[in-house]
TIVEX-476098 format. One record per residue (C-alpha): x, z, y; residue in one letter. Coordinates in steps of 0.05 Angstrom, whole numbers, plus 5000, padded with zeros to 4 digits. Example, Ala and Ser with C-alpha at 12.3 -4.5 7.8 and 13.67 -1.06 7.14 Angstrom:
<sites>
524651564910a527351434979s
</sites>
This chain:
<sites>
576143984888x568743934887x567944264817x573244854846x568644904907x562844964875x565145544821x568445874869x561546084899x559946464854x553245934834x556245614773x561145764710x568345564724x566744794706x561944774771x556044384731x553445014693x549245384739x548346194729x540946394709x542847144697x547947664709x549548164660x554948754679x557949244638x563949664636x570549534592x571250234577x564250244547x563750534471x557650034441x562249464441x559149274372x552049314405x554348844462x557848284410x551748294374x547048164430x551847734457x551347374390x544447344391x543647034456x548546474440x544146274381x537246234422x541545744456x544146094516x551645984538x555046644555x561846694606x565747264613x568847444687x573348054707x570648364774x575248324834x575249044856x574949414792x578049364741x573649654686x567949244705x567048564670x560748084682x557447684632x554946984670x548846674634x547345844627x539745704603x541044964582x535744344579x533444454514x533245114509x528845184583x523244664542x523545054485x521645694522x517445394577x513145064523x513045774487x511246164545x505945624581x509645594637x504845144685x509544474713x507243904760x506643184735x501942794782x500742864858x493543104875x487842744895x481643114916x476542614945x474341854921x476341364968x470541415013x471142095024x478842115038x478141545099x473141965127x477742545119x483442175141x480341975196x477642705212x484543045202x487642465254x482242615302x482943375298x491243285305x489842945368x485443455397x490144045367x496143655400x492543715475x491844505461x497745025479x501645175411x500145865368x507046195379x505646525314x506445965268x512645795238x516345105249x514744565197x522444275206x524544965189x521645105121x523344605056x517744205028x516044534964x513643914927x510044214873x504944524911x502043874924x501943694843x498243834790x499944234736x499344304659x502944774605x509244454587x509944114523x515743804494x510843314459x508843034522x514043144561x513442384584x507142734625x511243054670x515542914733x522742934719x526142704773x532043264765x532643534707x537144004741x531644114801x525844034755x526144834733x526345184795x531745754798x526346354801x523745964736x528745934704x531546614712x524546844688x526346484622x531846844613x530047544622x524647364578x529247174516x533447834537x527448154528x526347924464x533847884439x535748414376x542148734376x542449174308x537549014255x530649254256x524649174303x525749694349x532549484363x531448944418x531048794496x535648914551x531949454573x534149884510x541349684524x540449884599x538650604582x544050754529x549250474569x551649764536x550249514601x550249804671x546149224705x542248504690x539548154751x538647404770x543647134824x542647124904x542346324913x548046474965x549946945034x544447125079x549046885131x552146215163x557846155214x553645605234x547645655276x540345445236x537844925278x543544585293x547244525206x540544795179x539645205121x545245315067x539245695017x532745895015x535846575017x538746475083x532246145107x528446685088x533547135130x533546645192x525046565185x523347115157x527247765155x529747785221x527348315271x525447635312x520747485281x516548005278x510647665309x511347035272x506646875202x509846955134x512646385095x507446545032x509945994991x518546025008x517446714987x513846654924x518346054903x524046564917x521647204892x515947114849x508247134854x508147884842x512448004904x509147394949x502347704929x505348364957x506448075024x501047725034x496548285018x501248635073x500548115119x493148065106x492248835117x496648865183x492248375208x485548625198x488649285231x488148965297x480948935314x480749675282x486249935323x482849635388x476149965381x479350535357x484250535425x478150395468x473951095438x480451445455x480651165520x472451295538x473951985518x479952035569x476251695627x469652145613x474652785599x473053015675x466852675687x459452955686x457052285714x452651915657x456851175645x453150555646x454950525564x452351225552x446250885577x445950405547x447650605466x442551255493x448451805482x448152185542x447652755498x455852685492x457452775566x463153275562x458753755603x461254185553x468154215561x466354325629x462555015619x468355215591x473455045635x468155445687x466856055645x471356505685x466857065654x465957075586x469157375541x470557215472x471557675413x478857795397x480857265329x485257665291x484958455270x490558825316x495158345360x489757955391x487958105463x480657985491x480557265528x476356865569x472956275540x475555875608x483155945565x480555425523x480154905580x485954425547x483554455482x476054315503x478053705536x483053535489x478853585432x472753145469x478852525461x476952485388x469252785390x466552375448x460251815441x464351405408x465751815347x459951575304x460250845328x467150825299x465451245234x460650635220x465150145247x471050325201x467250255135x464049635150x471649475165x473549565103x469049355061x470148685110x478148745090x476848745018x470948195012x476447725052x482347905018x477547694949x477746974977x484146995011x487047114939x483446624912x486146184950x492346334931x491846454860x489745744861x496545464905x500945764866x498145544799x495046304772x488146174757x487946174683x494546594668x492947234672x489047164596x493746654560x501346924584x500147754575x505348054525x507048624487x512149194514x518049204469x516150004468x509549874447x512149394382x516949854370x512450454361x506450214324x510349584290x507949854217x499549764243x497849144258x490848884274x489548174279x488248034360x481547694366x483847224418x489646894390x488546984313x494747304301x497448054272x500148454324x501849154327x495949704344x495450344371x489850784325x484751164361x485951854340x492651744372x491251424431x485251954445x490252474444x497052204486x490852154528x488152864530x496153104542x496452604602x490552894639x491753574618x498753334655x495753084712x490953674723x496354184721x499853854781x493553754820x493154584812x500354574830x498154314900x492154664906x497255214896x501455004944x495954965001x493355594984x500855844996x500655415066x493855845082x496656585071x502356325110x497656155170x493556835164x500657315166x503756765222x497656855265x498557705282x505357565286x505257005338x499357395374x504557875386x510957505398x515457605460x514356975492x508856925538x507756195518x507956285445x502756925451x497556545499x498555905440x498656315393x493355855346x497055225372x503455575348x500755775270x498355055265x503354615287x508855065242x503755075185x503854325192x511154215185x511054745128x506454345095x509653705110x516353935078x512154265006x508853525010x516453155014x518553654960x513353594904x513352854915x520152864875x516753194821x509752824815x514252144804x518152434741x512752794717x508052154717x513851694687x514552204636x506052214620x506151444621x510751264576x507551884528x501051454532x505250894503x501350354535x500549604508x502449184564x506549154618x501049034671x497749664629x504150254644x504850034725x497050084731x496550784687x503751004730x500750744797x494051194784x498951804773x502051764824x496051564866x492452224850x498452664860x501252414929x493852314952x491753044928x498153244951x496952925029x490352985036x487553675006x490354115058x487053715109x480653805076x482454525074x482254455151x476553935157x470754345121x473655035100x477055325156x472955775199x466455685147x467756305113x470756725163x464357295170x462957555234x465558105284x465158805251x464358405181x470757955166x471757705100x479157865083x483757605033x486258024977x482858645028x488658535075x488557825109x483457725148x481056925145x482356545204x477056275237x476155575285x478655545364x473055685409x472755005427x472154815344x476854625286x476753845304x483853985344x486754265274x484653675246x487153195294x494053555298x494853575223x493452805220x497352625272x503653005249x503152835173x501452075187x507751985242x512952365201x510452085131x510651355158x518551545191x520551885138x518551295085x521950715136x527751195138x528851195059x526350455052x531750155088x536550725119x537751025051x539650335021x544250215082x548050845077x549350715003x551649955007x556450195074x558750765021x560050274967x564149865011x567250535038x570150674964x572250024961x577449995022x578650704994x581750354922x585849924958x582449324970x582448905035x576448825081x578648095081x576848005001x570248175020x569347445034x572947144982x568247614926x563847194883x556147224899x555947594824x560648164848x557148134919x550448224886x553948774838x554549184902x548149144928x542849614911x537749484858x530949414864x526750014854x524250194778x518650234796x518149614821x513449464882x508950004856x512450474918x510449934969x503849874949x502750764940x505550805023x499650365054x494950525000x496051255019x495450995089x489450665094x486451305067x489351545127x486351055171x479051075141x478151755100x478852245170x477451725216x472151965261x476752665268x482752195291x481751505322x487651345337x489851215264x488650435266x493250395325x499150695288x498750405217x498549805261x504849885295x508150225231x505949525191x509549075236x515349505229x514349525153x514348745133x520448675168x523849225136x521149095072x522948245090x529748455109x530949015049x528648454999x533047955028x539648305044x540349055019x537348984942x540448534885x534347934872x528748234825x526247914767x521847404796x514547674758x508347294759x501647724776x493947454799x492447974848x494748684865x492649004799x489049764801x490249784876x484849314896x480249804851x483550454891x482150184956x475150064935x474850774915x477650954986x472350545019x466651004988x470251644997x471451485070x463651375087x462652105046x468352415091x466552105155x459052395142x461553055125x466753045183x462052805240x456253285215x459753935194x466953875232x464953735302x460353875344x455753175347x449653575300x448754145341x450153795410x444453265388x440053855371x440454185429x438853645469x433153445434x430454205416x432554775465x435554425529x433454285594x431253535573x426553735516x420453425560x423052935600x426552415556x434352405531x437752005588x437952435640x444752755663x444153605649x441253445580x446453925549x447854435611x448055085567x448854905513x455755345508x451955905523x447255795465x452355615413x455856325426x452956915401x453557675429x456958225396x458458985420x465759135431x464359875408x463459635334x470059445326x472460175334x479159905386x477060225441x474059715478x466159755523x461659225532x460158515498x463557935469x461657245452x463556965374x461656155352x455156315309x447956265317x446256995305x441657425337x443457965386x446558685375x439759015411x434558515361x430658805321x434158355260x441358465294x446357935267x441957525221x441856855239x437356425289x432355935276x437155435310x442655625264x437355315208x435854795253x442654555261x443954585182x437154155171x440053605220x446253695192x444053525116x439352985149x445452705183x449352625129x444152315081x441951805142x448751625148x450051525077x444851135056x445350695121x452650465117x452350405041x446749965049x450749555109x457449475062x452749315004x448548795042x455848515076x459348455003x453048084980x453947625041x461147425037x462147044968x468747204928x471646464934x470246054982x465545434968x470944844977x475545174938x471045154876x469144494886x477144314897x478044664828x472244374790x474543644821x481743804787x479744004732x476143324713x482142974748x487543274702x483443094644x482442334661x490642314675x492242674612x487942224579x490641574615x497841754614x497541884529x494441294517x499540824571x505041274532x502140954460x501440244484x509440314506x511340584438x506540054399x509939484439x517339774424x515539804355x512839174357x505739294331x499639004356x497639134424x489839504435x486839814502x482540194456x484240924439x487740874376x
</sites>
């Protein structure tokens, strides 16, 4: 009964003492039948045992259940030097651990007094994962006597052994010659329709958790984990990683780590928002305008405008346009002083010491890690060949200089020139965006007349609100739409490149697709940010497009609220769209597959009765891609949050709240809606860490560039400190910028433009007068403003450089008791290698009856 029970769930071959390593599916109908037999072959005689099982609901689908046995795991975990524990770890002498002992009982009294982090997860709830306490060595079947076996069942954990196994299927032939191997092959010419290691089991327990506890780690990971819940609660690093892998657990703990460095960012971040919407109305000078000496920024400005009941601006766009009055600009004056307030440069400088902060402490929080789980020296000893790569260039071989041995090479000459195709590749698609932008801009220039002229009384007075918010969604829907072709066209560049290694293809496919979706996101915002309204002209001299369109210039209150409304927009439906197809998409197909189920016939009630094979058959696989999707969203993100941050503040705040929303739908997509990935092994996050450097430096560029040319900080400050009313009396006093609206408008004579209209008009520009003697030419202030302008942006440069380069130099990449730790351990594992071989020799020399020594023999 015990042997039925334990078949029958779908963990172990119909005997119930084999347990399943590996699923493989195909369908009966299938025509390479002689392909399948001979792989099938093949397996069997690396020592794998193979059973076949007919599928419940279908018919034509058969599964192929796969058995790694004893000797066959130590063959393979000696081959690949998989790392196993075989002594417990000891870090101090004896001294040292009684004093620590005595500390760590001293400090669990005190912590026991304190109120409890509600964050932290139960200790009862999660398993004790023993090896994590253990040292480890490469297994070798020579000295296996090292190691502790207590299980030899338990001793290979599942995700271990499952990596095994889709390592020989990697490897496996199926028709003679050497291209003529790996799973992979038979996946895309249709042998087989699916390979994936088993669930350990159902999510889900009629049984409450705290009560029967945990039937797997799969539904502890659901109950701890996964569940909406726990969304406040810390990650289980190392339940995950045993489960899933390294690769993935380094995933979520670089997630983790990232959603919570958002918080401080998203606070200061909220609170410039908030100073700009308590000081929106005000024209008193605050006590921290005082004291940070920026009462320069008091929105004195916004409130000449909203008072201008007089002046009146030149019409901004050739025939539809009526005259206005620069007091019509009242909302967006005060709305745009949310973002450009005193705290706008504060946070520029903020956010990229920020980062550079994140990625310094992520450095050692890897480290860290890398060293738990056993990665330190792996990344140079266990990196292998593509079965792409072998098969290509198997006739050159070049002996590799680490290992000794003839592998196959890729020449130069054609390696220079898949190259040269790639970035030709990737070059054309960048135009194609460019292209599509410029598209997006004509748009805006024809939308603008025809909105200035619309029925609607509230579409013609928002008439500029109304061409950007559609040219925003216009935008948004090109971006959604070339997205679908950047990811074929980079998997089609990639695998022209041919690269060596695995790790190799997802870095040069992650860069691809990088550089598209970030060109693609980004480069009409820059459009917006520091080209829109530059090259407009001036009345009676527009610069027109193509002699027709005539450029459309900035909002009399400035471009800043374009900006702001194209973030906003982009970032909110990019981040619902992408939770939408991360779990919603899987959802609706898994409640389709069932659909088609009950469709052929088969009861709801043999739902429970379906093997976890056929149960995992029906789920969805894991991207093919991988993770490499997971990692492009907040990558793509925190460009969001850092690039444009002094245009849009708020940006912290909602990557925040969309992060804490993310790990639980990525938690509960890993753990219930996608078949169990190959559990991979990885040391860190791979090109991304490298990218997000790269992001760090562009953002201090951009925030320079948006701060001194976008809004209106450079010519405010120069103002103040040149032509207004506080140029001799000091900076803090409250009119220091009364007029300067007046003097950042220049005059213009209505009876230029040849519409019929008498008397003056005000433009943005620091031009001189229609009755000058120079009419039109620009000011001296205008080349005052562009001197402080460049000044600004080299001051600013040079400054927070030198602050992230001074910080990085502070903050070492691994912390100090972590190298002693590993320097300790490494000395310890040498003494017990060398104590346990020679206590191993004595035993064998008194079995055999020779003389007994202590020395080394």
């Amino acid at each position: 009964l015990q042997t039925d029970a334990m078949a029958s769930s779908g963990l172990f071959f119909k005997d119930g003492k084999k347990r399943i390593d590996y699923i493989l599916v195909y369908k009966k109908s299938s025509l390479q039948v002689e392909k399948r037999s001979t792989f099938e072959k093949n397996l069997r005689a690396e020592g794998l045992m193979l059973e076949r099982e007919p599928a419940v609901t279908n018919s034509d689908i058969m599964f192929v259940k796969i058995h790694c046995p004893w000797e066959t795991l130590c063959k393979y975990a000696e081959r690949m030097n998989i790392r196993m524990p075989f002594r417990k770890k000891c870090y101090y002498t004896d001294w040292r651990s009684k004093t620590v002992g005595s500390l760590q009982r001293n400090m669990r009294e005190l912590k026991s007094w304190m109120p409890r982090n509600p964050m932290k997860l139960d200790k009862e709830a999660l398993p004790d994962l023993e090896e994590t306490d253990c040292y480890t060595a490469p297994f070798s079947r020579a000295r296996i006597h090292h190691f502790t076996i207590n299980n030899k069942d338990s001793f290979f954990s599942n995700s271990t052994r499952s990596r095994i196994v889709h390592h020989m299927l990697q490897r496996t032939k199926y028709e003679d010659g050497k291209s003529k191997m790996g799973i992979n092959r038979l996946l895309n010419n249709g042998t087989y329709e699916a390979a994936f290691p088993p669930h350990e089991g159902s999510h889900k327990s009629r049984h409450p958790i705290k009560t029967h506890g945990a039937q797997n780690h799969r539904h502890l990971l659901y109950e701890r984990w996964a569940r909406w819940g726990m969304w406040y609660k810390y990650q289980p690093l190392d339940l995950i990683r045993r489960y899933f892998g390294e690769k993935i657990g380094l995933y979520f703990a670089w997630l983790g780590w990232y959603t919570g460095m958002l918080i401080p960012a998203a606070l200061v971040g909220l609170f410039v928002f908030l100073y700009g919407l308590f000081t929106m109305d005000s024209s008193q000078v605050s006590v921290l305008e005082e004291f940070y000496n920026l009462s320069f920024h008091v929105p004195c400005c916004s409130k000449e405008i909203c008072e201008a009941n007089e002046t009146i601006m030149c019409p901004m766009c050739e025939r539809n346009c009526t005259l206005q009055k620069l007091n019509e600009s009242c909302i967006y004056a005060k709305v745009t002083h949310l973002f450009d307030n005193g705290g706008t440069v504060f946070f520029a400088i903020f956010m990229a010491i920020w980062a550079t902060v994140f990625l310094e402490f992520w450095k050692r929080r890897r480290a860290v890690l890398t060293y738990d789980w056993d990665l330190i020296d792996w990344e140079d000893e266990e990196e292998e060949l593509r079965p792409q790569f072998e098969a290509k260039y198997s006739q050159v071989e070049r002996v590799n200089p680490i290992t000794g041995k003839p592998e196959p090479f890729q020449p130069f000459p054609d390696k220079l020139s898949r190259l040269m195709v790639s970035v030709s590749g990737i070059f054309f698609m960048i135009s194609l965006v460019l292209t599509a932008v410029f598209a997006v801009v004509v748009y805006r220039l024809v939308a603008m007349e025809q909105f200035a002229s619309f029925k609607w009384y509230f579409i013609k007075k928002y008439w500029q609100f109304a061409t950007s918010g559609t040219g925003v969604c216009i935008n948004f829907m090109i971006i959604m739409s070339l997205n679908v072709v950047y990811e074929k066209v980079a998997y089609l560049l990639t695998d022209l490149e041919h690269p060596r290694t695995e790790s190799e293809w997802e870095n040069s496919f992650a860069l691809k697709m990088f550089l598209f979706q970030f060109v693609n996101l980004n480069s009409s915002i820059f459009y917006i940010a520091f080209f829109l309204g530059r090259f407009a002209g001036r009345p009676g001299k527009y610069n027109k497009l193509f002699n027709r369109w005539r450029l459309e210039e900035c909002h009399p209150s400035g471009c800043l609220i374009d900006l702001c409304l194209q973030m906003g927009v982009i970032m909110v439906l990019k981040q619902m769209w992408n939770n939408f197809m991360e779990l919603g998409y899987p959802l609706l197909q898994n409640w389709w597959s069932r659909r088609k189920m009950k469709r052929g016939g088969q009861l709801v009630e043999q739902k429970i009765s379906l093997p976890q094979w056929e149960k995992d058959w029906n789920l969805q696989p894991m991207n093919l891609h991988g993770l490499m999707d997971e990692y492009l969203e907040m990558v793509l993100q925190f460009g969001f949050t850092t690039i444009f941050v002094a245009a849009f503040p708020l940006a912290p705040l909602l990557a925040l709240l969309n992060n804490i929303i993310e790990i639980r739908l990525d938690a509960y997509k890993f753990v219930t809606q996608w078949r169990r990935p190959m559990p991979a092994r990885a040391t860190d996050i791979g090109i991304w860490y490298g990218i997000l450097e790269g992001i760090g430096v562009l953002a201090v560029i951009t925030n320079a560039f948006v701060i001194a040319i976008t809004s209106d900080y450079i010519p405010r400050f120069v103002y103040a400190y040149k032509y207004g009313p506080c140029t001799d009396q000091g900076y803090r006093q409250e009119k220091c910028l009364k007029g300067y609206v007046n003097s950042s408008l220049s005059i213009f004579d209505l009876s230029e433009l040849g519409m019929g209209y008498t008397g003056y008009c005000r433009y943005r520009d620091y031009r001189a007068p229609p009755w000058s003697s120079t009419p039109y030419e620009f000011t001296l202030q205008f080349w005052h403003v562009l001197a402080a302008r460049l000044a600004f942006i080299i001051v600013f440069e040079h400054l927070v450089f030198g602050i992230k380069s001074f910080i990085a130099y502070l903050i070492p990449d691994m912390p100090k008791d972590l190298c002693d730790r590993m320097r300790r351990e490494k000395y310890l594992v040498q003494e017990m290698m060398y104590e346990a071989e020679l206590e191993h020799l004595q035993k064998e020399r008194k079995k055999n009856g020779k003389q007994y020594h202590h020395e080394w023999p």
